[in-house]
N, C-alpha and C positions, 0 to 999 in steps of 0.2 A: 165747187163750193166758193174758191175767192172770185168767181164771175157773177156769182147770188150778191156777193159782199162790195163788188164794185159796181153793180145795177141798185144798191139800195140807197150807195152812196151819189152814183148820180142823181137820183130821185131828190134827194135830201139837198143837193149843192145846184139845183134847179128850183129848188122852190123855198129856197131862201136867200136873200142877198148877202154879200161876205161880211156885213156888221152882224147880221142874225146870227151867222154860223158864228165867229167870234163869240161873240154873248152866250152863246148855246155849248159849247164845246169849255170856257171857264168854267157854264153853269155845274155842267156833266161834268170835269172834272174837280173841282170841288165836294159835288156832292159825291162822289167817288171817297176822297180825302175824309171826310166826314165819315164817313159808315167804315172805311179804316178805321180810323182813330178812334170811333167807338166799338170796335171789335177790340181793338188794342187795352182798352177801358176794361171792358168786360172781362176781357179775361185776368187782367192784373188785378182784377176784382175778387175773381174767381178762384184765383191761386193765395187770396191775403188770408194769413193765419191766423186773423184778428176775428175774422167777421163768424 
């Protein structure tokens, strides 16, 4: 399995220059961060006594 996960990573670090990967890897984690902290939302939503 991590020989699948370092041929897809070579694939990826080939057909993009190291600015792309940069910019691509903030993008992805960001938007990582993002769908956290609205899981994070959700539920403190979820759990409010109010609503």
């Amino acid at each position: 399995m991590f020989f699948f996960f370092k041929q897809i990573r070579d694939i990826f670090s080939n057909s993009h220059s190291k600015q792309q990967q940069v910019i691509l890897s903030r993008g992805a984690f960001f938007h990582l961060l993002g769908y956290l902290g609205s899981c994070v939302v959700i539920s403190l939503v979820a759990q409010s006594t109010y609503l």
